[in-house]
ROTIDREN-684818 format. One line per field, with one value per residue: x, y, z of N, C-alpha, C in turn; residue in one letter; residue number from 0. Coordinates in steps of 0.02 Angstrom, whole numbers, padded with zeros to 5 digits. Layout:
! ROTIDREN-684818
nxx <- c(X, ...)
nyy <- c(Y, ...)
nzz <- c(Z, ...)
caxx <- c(X, ...)
cayy <- c(Y, ...)
cazz <- c(Z, ...)
cxx <- c(X, ...)
cyy <- c(Y, ...)
czz <- c(Z, ...)
type <- c(A, ...)
seq <- c(NUM, ...)
END
This chain:
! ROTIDREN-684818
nxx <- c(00340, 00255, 00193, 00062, 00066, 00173, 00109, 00004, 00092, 00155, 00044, 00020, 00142, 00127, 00034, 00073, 00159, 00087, 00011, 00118, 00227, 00398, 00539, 00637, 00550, 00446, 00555, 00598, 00496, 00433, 00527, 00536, 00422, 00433, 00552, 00490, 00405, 00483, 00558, 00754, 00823, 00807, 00768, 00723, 00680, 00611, 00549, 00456, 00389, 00392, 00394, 00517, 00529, 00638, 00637, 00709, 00686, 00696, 00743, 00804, 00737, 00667, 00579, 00519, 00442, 00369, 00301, 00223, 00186, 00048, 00002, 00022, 00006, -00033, -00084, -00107, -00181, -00209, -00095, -00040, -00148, -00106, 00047, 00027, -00034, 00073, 00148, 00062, 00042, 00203, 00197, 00119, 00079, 00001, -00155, -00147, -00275, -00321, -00254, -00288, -00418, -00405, -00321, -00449, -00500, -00470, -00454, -00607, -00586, -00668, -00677, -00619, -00780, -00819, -00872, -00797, -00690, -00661, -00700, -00623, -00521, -00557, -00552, -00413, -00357, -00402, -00347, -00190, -00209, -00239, -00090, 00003, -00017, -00155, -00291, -00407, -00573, -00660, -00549, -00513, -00630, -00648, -00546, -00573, -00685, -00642, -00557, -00657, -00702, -00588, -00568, -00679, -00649, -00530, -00557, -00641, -00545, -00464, -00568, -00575, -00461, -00348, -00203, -00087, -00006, -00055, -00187, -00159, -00100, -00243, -00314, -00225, -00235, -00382, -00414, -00324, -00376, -00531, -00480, -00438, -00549, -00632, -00566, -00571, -00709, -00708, -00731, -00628, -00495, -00362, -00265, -00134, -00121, -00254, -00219, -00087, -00128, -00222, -00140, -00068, -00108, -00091, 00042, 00166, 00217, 00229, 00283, 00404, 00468, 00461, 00531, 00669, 00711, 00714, 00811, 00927, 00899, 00960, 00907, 00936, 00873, 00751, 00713, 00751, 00670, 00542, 00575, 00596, 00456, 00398, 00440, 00396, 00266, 00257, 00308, 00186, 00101, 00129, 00125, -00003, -00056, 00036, -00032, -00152, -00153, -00101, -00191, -00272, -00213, -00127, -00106, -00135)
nyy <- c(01283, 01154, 01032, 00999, 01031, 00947, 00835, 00826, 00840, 00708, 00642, 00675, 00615, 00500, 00464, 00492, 00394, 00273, 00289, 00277, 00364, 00416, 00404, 00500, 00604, 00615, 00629, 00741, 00847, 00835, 00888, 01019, 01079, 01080, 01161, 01284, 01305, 01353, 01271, 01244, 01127, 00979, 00809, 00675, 00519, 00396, 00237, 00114, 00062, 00149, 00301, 00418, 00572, 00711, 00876, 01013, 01154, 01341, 01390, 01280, 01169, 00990, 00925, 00760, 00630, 00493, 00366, 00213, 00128, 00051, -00001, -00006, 00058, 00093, 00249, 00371, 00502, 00535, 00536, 00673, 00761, 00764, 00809, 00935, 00980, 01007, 01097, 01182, 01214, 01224, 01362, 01438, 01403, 01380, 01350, 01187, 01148, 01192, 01102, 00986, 00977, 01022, 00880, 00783, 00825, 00776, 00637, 00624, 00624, 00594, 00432, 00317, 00213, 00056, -00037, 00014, -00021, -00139, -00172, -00107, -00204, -00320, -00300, -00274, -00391, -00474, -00397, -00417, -00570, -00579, -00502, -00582, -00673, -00746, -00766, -00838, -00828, -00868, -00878, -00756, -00693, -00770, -00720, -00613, -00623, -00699, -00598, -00516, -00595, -00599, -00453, -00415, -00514, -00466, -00341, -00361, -00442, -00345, -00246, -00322, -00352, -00426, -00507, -00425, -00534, -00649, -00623, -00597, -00726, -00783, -00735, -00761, -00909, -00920, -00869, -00969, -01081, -01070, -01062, -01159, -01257, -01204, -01264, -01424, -01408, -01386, -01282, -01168, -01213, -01199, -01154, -01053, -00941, -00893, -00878, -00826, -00689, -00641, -00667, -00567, -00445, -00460, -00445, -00358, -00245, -00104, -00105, -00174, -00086, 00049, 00014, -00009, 00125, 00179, 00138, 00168, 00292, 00285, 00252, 00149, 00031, 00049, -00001, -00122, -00176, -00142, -00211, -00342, -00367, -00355, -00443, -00566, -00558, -00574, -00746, -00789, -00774, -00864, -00985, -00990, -01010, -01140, -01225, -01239, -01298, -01391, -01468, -01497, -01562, -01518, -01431, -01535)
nzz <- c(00989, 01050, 01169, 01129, 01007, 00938, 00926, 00821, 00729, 00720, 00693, 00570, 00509, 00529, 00434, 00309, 00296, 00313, 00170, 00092, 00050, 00020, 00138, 00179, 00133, 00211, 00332, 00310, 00271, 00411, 00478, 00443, 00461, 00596, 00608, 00575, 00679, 00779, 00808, 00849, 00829, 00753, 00752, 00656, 00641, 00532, 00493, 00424, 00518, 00622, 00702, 00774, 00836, 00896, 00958, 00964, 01076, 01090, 01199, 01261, 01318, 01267, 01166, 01141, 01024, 00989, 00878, 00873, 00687, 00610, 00510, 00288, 00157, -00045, -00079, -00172, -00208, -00099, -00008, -00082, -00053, 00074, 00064, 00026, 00132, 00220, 00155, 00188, 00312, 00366, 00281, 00336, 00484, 00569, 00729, 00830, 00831, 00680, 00630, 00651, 00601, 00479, 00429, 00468, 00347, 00256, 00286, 00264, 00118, -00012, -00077, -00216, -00259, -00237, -00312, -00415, -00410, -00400, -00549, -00624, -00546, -00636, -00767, -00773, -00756, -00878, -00963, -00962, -00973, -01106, -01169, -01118, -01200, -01230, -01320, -01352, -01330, -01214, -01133, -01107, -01062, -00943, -00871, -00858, -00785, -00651, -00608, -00590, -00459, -00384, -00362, -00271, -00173, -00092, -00075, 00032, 00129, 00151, 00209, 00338, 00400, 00366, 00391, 00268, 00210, 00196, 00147, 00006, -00014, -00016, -00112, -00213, -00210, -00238, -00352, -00425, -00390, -00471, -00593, -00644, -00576, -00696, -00780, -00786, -00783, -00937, -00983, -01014, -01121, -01075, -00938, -00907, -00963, -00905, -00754, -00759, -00787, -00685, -00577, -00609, -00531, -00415, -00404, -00310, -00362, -00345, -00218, -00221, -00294, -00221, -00132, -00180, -00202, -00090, -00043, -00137, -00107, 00019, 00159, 00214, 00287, 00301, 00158, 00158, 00236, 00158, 00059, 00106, 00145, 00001, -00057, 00028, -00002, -00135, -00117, -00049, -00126, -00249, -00156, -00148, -00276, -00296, -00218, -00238, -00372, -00325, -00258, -00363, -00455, -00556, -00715, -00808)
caxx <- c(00328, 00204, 00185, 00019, 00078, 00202, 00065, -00013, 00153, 00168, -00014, 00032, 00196, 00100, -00023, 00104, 00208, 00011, -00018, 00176, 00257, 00451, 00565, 00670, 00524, 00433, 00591, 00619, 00427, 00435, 00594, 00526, 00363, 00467, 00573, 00450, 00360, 00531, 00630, 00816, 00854, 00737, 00787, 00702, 00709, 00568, 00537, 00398, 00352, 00391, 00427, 00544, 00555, 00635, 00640, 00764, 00661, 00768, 00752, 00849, 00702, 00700, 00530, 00499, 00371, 00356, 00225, 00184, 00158, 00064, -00001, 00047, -00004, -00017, -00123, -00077, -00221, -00217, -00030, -00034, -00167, -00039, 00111, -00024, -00058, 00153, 00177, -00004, 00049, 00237, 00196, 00042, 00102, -00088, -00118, -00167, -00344, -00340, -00206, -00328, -00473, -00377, -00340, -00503, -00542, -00411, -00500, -00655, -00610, -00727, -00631, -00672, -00827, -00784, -00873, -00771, -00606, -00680, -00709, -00567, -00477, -00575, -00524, -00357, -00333, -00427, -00292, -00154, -00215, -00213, -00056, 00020, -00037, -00221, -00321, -00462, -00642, -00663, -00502, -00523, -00682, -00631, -00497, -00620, -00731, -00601, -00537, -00713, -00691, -00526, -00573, -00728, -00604, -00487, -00589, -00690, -00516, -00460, -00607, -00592, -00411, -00320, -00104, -00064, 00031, -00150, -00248, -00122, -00106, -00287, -00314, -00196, -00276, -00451, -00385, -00286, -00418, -00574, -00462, -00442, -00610, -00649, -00545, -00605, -00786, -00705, -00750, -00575, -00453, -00297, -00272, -00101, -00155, -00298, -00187, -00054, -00179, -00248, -00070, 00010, -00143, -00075, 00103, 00188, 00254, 00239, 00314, 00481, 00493, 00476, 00589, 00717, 00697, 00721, 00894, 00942, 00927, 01003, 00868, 00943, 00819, 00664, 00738, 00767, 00609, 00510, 00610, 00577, 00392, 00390, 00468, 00358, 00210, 00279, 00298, 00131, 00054, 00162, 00094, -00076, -00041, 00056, -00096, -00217, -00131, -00075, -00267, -00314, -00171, -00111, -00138, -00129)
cayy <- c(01211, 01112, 00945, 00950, 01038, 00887, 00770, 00837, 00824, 00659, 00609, 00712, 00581, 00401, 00470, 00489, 00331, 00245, 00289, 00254, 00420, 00416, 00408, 00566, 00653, 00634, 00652, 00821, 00876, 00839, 00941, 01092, 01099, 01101, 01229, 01319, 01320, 01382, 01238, 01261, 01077, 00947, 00733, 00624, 00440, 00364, 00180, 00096, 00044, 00184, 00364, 00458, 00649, 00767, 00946, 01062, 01223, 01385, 01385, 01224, 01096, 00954, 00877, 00687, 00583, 00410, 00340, 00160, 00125, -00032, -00048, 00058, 00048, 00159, 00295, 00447, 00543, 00540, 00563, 00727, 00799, 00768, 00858, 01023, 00984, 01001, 01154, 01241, 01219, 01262, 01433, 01483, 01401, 01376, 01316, 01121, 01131, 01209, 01064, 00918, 00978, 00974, 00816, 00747, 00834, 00708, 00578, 00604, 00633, 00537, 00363, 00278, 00161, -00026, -00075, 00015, -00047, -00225, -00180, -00139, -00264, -00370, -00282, -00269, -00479, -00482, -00358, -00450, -00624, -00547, -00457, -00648, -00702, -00769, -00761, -00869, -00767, -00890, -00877, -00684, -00684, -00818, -00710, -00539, -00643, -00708, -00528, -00490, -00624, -00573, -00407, -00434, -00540, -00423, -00294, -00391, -00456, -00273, -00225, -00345, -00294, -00469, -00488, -00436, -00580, -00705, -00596, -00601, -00802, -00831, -00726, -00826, -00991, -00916, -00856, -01021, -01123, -01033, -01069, -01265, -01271, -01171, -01316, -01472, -01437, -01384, -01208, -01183, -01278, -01190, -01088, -01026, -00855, -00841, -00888, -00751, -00633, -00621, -00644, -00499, -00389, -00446, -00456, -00293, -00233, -00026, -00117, -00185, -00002, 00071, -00032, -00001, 00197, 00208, 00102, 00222, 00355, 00292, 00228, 00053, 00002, 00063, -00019, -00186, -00210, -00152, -00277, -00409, -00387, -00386, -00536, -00601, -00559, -00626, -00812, -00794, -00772, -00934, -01028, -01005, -01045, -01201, -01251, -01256, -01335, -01496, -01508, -01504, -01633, -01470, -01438, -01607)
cazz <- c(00990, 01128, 01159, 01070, 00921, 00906, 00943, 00751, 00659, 00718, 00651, 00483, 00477, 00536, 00377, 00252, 00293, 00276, 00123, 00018, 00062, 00024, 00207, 00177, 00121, 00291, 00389, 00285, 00289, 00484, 00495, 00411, 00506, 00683, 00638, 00560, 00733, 00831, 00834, 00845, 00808, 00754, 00732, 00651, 00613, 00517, 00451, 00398, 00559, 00677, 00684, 00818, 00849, 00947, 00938, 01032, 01066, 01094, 01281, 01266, 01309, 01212, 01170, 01117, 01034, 00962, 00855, 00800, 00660, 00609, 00436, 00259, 00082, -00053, -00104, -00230, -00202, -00007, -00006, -00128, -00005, 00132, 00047, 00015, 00193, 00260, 00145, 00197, 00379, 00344, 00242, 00386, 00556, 00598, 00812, 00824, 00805, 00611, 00586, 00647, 00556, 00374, 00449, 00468, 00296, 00225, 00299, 00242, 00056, -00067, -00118, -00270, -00258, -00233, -00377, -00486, -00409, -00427, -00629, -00651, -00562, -00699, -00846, -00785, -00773, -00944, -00994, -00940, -01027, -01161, -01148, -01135, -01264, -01245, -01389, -01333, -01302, -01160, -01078, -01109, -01016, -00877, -00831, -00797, -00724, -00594, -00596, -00540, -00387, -00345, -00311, -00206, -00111, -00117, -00038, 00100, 00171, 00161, 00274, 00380, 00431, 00374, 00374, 00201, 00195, 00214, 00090, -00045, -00020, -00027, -00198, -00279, -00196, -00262, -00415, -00477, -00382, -00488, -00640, -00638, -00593, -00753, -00833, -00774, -00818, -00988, -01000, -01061, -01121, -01051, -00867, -00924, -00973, -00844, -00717, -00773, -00798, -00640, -00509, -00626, -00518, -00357, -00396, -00248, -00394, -00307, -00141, -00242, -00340, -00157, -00059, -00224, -00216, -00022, -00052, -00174, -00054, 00082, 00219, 00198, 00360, 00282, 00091, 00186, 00270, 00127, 00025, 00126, 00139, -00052, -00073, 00075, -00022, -00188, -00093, -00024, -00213, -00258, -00133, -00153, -00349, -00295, -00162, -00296, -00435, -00309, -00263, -00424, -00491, -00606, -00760, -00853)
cxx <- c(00297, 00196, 00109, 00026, 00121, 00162, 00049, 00043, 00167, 00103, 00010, 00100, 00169, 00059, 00014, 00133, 00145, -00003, 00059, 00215, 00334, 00492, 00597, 00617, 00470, 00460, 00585, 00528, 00414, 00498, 00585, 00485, 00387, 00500, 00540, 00405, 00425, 00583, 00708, 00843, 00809, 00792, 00749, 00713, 00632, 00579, 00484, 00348, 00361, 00413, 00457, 00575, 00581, 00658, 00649, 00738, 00735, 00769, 00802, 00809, 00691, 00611, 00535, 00455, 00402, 00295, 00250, 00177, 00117, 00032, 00018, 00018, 00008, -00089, -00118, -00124, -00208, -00152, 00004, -00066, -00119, 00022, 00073, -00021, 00034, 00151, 00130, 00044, 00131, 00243, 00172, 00061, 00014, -00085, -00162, -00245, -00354, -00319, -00260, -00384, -00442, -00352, -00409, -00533, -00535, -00445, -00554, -00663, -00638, -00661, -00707, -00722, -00805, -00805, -00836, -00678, -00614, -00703, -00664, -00510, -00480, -00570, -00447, -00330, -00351, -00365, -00222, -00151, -00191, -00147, -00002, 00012, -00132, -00272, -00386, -00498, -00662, -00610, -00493, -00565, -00672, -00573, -00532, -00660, -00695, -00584, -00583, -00708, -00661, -00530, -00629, -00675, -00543, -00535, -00625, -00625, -00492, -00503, -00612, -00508, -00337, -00279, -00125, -00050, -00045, -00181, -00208, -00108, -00177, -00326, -00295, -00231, -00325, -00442, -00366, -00334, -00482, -00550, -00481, -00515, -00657, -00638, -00561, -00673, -00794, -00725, -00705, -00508, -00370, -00286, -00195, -00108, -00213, -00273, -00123, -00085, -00196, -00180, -00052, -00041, -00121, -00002, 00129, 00234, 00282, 00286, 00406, 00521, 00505, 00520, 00664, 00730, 00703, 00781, 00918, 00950, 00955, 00979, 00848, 00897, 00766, 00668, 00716, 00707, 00570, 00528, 00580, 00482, 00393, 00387, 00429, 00285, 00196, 00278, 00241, 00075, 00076, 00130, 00036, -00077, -00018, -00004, -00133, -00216, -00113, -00135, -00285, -00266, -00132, -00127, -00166, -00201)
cyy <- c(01190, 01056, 00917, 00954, 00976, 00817, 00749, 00831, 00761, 00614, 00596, 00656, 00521, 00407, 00450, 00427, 00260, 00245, 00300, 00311, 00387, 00423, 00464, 00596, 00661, 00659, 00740, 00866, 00882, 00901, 01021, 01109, 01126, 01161, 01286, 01360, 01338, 01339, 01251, 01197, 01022, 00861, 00706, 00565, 00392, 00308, 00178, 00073, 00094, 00244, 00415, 00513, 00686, 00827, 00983, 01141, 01283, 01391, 01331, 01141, 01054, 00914, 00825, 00660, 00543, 00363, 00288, 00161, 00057, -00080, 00028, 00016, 00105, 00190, 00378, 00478, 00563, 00592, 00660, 00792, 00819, 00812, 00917, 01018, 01038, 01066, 01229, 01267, 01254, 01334, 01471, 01469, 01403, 01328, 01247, 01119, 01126, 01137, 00987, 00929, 01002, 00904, 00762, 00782, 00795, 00666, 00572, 00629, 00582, 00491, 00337, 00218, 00085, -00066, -00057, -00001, -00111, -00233, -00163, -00169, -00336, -00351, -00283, -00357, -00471, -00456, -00413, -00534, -00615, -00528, -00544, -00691, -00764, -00743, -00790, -00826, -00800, -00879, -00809, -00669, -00727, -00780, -00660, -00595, -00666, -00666, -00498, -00504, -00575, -00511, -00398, -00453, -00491, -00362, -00303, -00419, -00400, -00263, -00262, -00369, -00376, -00464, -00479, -00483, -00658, -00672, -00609, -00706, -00810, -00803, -00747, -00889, -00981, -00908, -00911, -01066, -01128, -01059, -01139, -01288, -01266, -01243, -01392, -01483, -01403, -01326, -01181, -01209, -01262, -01125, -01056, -00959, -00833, -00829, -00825, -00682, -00594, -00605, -00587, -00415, -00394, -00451, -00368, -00261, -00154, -00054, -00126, -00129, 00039, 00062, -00007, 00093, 00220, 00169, 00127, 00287, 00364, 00283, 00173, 00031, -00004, 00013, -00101, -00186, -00211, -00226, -00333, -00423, -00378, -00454, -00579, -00608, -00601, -00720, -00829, -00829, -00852, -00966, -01043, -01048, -01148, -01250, -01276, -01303, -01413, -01523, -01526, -01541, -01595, -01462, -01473, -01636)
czz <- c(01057, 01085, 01104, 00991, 00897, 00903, 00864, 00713, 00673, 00690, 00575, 00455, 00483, 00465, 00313, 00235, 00283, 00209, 00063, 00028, 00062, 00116, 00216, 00173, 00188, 00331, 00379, 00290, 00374, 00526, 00500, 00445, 00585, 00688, 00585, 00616, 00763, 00844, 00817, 00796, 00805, 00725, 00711, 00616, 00610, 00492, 00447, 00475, 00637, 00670, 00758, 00802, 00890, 00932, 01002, 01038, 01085, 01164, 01321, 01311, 01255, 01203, 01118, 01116, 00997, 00929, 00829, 00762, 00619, 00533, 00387, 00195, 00050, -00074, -00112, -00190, -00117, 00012, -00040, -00092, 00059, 00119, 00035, 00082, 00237, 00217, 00163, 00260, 00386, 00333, 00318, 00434, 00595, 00679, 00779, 00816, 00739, 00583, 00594, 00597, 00489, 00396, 00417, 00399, 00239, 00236, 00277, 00141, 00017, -00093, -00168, -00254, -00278, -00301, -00448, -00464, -00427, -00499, -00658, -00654, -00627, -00742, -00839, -00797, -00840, -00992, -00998, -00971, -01075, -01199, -01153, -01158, -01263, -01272, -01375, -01325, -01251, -01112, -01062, -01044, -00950, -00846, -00797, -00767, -00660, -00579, -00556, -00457, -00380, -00318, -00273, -00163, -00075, -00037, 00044, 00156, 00202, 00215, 00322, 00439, 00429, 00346, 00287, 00163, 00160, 00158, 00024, -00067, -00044, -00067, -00222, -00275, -00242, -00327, -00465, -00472, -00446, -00580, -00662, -00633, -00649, -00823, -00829, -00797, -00882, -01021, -01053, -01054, -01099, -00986, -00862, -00921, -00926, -00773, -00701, -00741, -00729, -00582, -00546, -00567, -00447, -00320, -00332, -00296, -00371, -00250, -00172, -00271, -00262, -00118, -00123, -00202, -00149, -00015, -00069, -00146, 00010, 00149, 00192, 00242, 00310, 00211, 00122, 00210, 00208, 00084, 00039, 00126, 00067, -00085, -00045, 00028, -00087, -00173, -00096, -00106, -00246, -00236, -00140, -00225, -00328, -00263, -00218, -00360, -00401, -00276, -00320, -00491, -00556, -00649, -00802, -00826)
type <- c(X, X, X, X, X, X, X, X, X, X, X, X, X, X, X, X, X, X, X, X, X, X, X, X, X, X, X, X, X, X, X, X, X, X, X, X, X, X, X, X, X, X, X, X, X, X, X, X, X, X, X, X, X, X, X, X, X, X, X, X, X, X, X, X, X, X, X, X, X, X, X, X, X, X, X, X, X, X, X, X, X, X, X, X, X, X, X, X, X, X, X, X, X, X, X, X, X, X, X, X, X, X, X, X, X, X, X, X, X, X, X, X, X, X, X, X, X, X, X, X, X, X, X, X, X, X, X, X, X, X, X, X, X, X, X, X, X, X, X, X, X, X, X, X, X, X, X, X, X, X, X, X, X, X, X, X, X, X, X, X, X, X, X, X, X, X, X, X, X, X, X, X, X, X, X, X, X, X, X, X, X, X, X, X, X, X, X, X, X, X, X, X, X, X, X, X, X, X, X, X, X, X, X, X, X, X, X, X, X, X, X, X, X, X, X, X, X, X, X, X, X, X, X, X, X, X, X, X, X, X, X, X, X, X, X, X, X, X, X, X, X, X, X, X, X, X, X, X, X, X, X, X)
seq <- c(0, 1, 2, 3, 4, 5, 6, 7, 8, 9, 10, 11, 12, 13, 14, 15, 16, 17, 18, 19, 20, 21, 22, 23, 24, 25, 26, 27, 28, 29, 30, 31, 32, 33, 34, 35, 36, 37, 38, 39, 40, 41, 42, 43, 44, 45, 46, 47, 48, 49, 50, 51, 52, 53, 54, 55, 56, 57, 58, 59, 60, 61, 62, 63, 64, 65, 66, 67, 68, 69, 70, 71, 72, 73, 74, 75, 76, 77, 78, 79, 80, 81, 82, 83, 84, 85, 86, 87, 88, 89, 90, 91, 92, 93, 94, 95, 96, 97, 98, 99, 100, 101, 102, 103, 104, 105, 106, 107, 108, 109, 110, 111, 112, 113, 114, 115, 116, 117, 118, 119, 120, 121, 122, 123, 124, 125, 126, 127, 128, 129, 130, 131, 132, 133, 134, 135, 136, 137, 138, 139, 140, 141, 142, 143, 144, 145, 146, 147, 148, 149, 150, 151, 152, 153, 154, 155, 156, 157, 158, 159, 160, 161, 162, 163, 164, 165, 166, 167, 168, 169, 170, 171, 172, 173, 174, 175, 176, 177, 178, 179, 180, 181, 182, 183, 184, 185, 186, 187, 188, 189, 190, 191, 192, 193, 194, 195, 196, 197, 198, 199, 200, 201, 202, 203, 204, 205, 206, 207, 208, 209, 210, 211, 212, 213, 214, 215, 216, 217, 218, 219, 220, 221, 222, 223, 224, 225, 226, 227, 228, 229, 230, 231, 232, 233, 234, 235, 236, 237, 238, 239, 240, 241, 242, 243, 244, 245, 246, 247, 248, 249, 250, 251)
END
């Protein structure tokens, strides 16, 4: 164990806890890697927003790191690479260079093309209308087409690195706003179902299953925060809904 090899297992854990990774299963993937490399005794204590290690070599030095961490979402694909990554490194014991460059090979794997996350955020509202009962071929189509917005918007706040909390408010604003407007100049005659349709795409429904499933195992911290930013995000979606509907005098 060296300070830089812990430098890379502490990347390999800010990555995982980025992209939805379980809290045991970092601590325990971080565990294995240390004394895989010689450690005698290895600690760690991950949340969502920070990760502390130390590892007791056999000489009886003790090295410590600490990483930030300051945003997380999810993503399967990323995350799946990452667990191949902890059992490559694990099995082989490869020095810190091999381990940054699968790193950076992670990083540069091909993500899906924006226009096809923004088609089928609009099939999925369309879906979802549907799905609650709208029958209409206008209110059908008024919901992908807002589905369309929403994920443009969706995406551009994304890149442009704004609170969760703010982007999730001002999809619903655009979303319920986009609706009403739909209904006023009579497009169609009920924003019920497009309205549905579209919040069920930005409801945190992975964040409340997450925050449940790290309660369940016993990293009440990590459970409790997620929690709360669920719920936080859930408000947010409300509000924007409520914003839009008391400009626009509601539905009536």
């Amino acid at each position: 164990m060296t300070e830089k090899l812990l430098i890379c297992i502490m990347e390999i854990s800010q990555q995982m806890i980025e992209v939805g990774a379980e809290i045991y299963r970092i601590e325990e993937s971080v565990t294995r890697i240390c004394k895989a490399y010689g450690a005698v005794r290895v600690d760690v204590f991950a949340t969502t927003s920070n990760v502390i290690v130390s590892a007791e070599k056999p000489d009886g030095t003790v090295l410590t790191q600490t990483r930030r961490i300051t945003g997380s979402g999810t993503d399967i694909e990323k995350l799946h690479r990452l667990n191949d990554l902890v059992r490559t490194v694990t099995a082989t014991t490869p020095d810190c260079a091999t381990i940054r460059e699968k790193l950076a090979e992670i990083e540069k794997t091909k993500k899906y093309p924006a226009i096809l996350y923004i088609l089928f955020n609009a099939v999925i509202a369309a879906s979802f209308c549907i799905f609650f009962g709208g029958r209409d071929y206008k209110e059908i189509i008024a919901s992908f087409v807002i589905g369309f917005l929403i994920g443009i918007v969706s995406l551009v706040l994304e890149r442009r690195s704004l609170n969760k909390i703010l982007s999730r408010f001002a999809c619903s604003f655009v979303s319920a706003m986009s609706a009403f407007v739909l209904l006023r100049l009579g497009v169609i005659e009920s924003v019920d179902n497009v309205i549905i349709g579209n919040i069920m795409s930005l409801i945190p429904g992975i964040g409340l299953t997450n925050s449940l499933r790290d309660l369940f195992t016993g990293d009440i911290i990590t459970g409790a925060l997620r929690s709360i930013e669920a719920i936080l995000l859930a408000l947010a979606i409300a509000f924007g809904y409520i914003l839009s509907a008391f400009i626009f005098g509601g539905v009536a």
